[in-house]
C-alpha atoms as a printed R data frame, in Angstrom:
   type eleno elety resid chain resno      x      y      z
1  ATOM     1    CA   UNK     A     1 83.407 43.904 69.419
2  ATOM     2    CA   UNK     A     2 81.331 46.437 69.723
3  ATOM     3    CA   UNK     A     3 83.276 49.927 69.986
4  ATOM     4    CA   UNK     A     4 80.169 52.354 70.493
5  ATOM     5    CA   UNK     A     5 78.571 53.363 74.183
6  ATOM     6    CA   UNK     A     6 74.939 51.844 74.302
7  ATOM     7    CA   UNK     A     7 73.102 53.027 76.830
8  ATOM     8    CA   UNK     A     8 71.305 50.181 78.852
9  ATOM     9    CA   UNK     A     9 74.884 48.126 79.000
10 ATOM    10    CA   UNK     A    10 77.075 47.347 81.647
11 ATOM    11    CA   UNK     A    11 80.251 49.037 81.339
12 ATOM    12    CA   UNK     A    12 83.779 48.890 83.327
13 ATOM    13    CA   UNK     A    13 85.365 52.388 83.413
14 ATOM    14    CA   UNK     A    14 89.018 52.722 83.697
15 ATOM    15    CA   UNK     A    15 89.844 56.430 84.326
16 ATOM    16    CA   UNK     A    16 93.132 57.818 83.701
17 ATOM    17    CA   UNK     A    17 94.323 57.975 86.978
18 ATOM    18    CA   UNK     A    18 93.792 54.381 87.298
19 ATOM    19    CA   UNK     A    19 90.756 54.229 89.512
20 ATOM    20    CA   UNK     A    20 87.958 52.270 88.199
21 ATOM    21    CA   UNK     A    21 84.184 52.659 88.314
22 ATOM    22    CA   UNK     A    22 81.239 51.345 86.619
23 ATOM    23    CA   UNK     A    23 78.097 52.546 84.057
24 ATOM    24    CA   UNK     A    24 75.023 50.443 85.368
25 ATOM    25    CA   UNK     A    25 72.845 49.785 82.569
26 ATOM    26    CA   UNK     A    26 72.140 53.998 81.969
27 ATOM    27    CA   UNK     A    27 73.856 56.570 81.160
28 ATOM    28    CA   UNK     A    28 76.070 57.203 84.513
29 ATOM    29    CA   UNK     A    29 79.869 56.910 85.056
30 ATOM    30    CA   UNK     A    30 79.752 55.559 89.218
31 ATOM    31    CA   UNK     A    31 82.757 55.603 91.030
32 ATOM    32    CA   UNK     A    32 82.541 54.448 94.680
33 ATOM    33    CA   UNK     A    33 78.760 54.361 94.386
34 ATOM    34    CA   UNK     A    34 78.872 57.774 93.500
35 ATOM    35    CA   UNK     A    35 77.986 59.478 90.101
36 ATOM    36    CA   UNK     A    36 81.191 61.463 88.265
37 ATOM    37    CA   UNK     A    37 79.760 61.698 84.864
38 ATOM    38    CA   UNK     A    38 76.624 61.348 82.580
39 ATOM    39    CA   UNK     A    39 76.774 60.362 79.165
40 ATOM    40    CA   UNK     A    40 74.539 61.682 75.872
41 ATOM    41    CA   UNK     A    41 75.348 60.369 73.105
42 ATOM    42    CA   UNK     A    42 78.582 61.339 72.019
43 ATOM    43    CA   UNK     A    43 78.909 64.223 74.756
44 ATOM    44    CA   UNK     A    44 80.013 63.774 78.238
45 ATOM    45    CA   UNK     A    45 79.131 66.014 81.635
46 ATOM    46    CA   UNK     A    46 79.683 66.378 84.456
47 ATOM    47    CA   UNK     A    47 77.348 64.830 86.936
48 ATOM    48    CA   UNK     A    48 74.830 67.234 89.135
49 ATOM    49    CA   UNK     A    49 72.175 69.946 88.094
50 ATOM    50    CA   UNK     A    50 75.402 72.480 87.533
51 ATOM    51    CA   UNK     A    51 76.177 69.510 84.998
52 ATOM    52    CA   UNK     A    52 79.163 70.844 82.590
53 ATOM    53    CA   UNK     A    53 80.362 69.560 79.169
54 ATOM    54    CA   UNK     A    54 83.915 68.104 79.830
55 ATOM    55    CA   UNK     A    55 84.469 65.467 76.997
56 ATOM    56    CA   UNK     A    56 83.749 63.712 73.658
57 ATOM    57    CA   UNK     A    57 83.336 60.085 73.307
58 ATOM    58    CA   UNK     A    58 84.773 58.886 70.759
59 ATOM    59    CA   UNK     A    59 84.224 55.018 70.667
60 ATOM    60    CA   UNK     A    60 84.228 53.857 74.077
61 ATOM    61    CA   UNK     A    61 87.060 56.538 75.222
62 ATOM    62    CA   UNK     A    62 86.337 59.893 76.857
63 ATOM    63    CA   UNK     A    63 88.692 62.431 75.713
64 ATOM    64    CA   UNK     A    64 88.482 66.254 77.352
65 ATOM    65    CA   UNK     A    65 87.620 68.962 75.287
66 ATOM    66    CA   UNK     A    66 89.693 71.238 77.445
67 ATOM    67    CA   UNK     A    67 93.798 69.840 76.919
68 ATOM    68    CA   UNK     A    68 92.687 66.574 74.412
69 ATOM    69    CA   UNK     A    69 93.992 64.089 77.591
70 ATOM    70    CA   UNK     A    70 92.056 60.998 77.900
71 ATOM    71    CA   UNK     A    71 89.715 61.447 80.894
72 ATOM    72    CA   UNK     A    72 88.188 57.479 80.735
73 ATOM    73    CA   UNK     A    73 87.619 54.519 78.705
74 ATOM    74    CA   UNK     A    74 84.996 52.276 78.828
75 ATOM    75    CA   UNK     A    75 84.526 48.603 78.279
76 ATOM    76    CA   UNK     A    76 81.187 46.337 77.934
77 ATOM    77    CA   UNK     A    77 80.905 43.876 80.401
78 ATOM    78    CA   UNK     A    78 80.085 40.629 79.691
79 ATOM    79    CA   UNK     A    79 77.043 39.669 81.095
């Protein structure tokens, strides 16, 4: 299993609150067609030009840098 975020995979995104979204093969968190996050390597953002660091990945889970609480957590669709 592979437990690190490769960008150019298909991932399912569970956030915390229970909603679900999608990466599509880059580096984007969707959910509801629209972008919440962007991922670089290890560092996640907020989504937009006024783009904001917000969390660490650590594996495939996003955890905020802010209070520690798990934000999302990502896993690789089979395809």
């Amino acid at each position: 299993m592979n437990n690190i975020f490769k960008e150019g995979s298909r991932y399912h995104v569970y956030f915390a609150g229970g909603e679900e979204g999608v990466v599509d093969c880059d580096e984007f968190v969707r959910k509801g067609g629209k972008l919440i996050y962007r991922i670089d390597g290890s560092e996640v953002y907020t989504a937009g030009s006024n783009a904001k660091y917000v969390a660490e990945l650590s594996g495939l889970t996003a955890t905020s840098v802010t209070d520690g609480n798990i934000i999302f957590r990502l896993t690789l669709e089979n395809t």
